[in-house]
C-alpha positions as CSV (number, residue, x, y, z in Angstrom):
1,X,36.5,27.3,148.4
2,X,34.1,29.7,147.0
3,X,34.0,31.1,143.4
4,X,32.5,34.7,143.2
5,X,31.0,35.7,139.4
6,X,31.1,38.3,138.0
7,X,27.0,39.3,137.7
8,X,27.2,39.7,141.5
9,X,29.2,42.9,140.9
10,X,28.3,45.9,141.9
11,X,28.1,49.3,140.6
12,X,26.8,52.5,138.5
13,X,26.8,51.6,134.9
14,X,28.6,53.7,132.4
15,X,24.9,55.3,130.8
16,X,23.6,55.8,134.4
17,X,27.2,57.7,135.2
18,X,26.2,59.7,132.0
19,X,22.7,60.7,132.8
20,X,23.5,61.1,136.7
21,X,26.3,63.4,135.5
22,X,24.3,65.3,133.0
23,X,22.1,65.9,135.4
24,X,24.3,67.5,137.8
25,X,25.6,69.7,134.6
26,X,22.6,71.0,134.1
27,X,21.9,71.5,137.7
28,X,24.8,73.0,138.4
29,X,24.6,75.3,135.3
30,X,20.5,77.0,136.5
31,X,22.3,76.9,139.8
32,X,25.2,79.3,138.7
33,X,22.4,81.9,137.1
34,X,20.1,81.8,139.7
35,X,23.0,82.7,142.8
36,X,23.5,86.1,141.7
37,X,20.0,87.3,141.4
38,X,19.9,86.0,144.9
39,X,22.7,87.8,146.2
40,X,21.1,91.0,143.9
41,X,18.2,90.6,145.8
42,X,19.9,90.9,149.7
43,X,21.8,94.1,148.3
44,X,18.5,95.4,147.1
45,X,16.4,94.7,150.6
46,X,20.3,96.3,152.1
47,X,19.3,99.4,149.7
48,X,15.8,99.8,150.8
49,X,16.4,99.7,154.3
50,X,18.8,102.4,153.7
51,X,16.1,104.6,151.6
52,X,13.9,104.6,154.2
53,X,15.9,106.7,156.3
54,X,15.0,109.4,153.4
55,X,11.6,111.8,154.7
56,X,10.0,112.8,151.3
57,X,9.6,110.4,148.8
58,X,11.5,112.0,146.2
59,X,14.5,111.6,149.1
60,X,13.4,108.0,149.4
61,X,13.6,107.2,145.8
62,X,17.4,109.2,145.5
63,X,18.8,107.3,148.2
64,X,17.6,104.0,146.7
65,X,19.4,104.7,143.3
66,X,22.4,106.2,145.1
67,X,23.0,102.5,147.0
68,X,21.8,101.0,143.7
69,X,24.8,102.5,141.8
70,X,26.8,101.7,144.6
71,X,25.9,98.0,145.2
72,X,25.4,97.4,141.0
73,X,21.9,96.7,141.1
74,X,19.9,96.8,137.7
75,X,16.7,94.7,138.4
76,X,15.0,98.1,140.2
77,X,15.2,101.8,140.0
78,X,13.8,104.4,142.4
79,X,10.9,105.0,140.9
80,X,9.8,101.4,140.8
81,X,9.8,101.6,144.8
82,X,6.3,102.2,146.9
83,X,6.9,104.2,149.7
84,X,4.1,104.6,152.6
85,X,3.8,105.6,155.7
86,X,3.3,103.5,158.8
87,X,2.7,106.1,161.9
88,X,5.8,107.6,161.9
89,X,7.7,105.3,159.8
90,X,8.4,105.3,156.1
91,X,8.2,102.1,154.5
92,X,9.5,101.0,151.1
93,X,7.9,98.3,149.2
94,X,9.3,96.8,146.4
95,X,8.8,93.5,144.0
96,X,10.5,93.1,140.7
97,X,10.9,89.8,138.5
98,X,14.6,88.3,136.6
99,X,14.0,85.8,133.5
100,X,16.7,83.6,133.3
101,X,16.4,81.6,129.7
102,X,16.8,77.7,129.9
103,X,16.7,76.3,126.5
104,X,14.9,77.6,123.5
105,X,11.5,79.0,124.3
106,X,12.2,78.0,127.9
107,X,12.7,80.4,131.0
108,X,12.6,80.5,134.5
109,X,10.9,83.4,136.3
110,X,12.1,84.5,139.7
111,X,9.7,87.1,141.2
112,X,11.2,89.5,144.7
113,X,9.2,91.1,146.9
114,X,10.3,92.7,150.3
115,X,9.9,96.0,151.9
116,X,12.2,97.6,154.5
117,X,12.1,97.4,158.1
């Protein structure tokens, strides 16, 4: 017969349960900020390829803030867009940054850039 004690068990300790769970708090928490900026950011490449379909720049830059109203996007107006000309395509450019605060003097920068197809 065999007698099994009890300091061979195994298992996650109640601190490391804690600090494993707080963890995953606050990961879960930055995740939760940083998804709609993300999302933001593929309705604002969806906008841009739209504007380019515009043939002055001043077309351009109307079309970008008529999808921006439409799609709620508040990161970048029309007249932060860069529109050239490549041959006979227009092409919109466009970068922006979102701050997203962390804790006290803390943030997180995300920086965008794209341009249209």
């Amino acid at each position: 017969m065999t007698v099994q004690f009890r300091s061979r068990q195994r298992g996650v300790s109640f601190l490391g349960l804690l600090i494993v769970g707080g963890f995953l708090a606050v990961a879960g928490v930055i995740t939760a900020q940083i998804v709609p900026t993300a999302i933001e950011y593929q309705a604002v490449v969806k906008a841009a390829n739209k504007a380019s379909q515009g043939s002055t720049v001043a077309e351009v830059r109307n079309l970008f803030d008529k999808a921006a109203a439409i799609d709620n996007i508040s990161s970048i107006m029309g007249k932060d867009l860069e529109v050239t000309k490549e041959g006979d395509k227009i092409v919109v450019i466009f970068a922006y940054q979102r701050e997203i605060h962390l804790a006290g003097p803390g943030y997180l920068t995300l920086k965008y850039a794209g341009r249209s197809k």
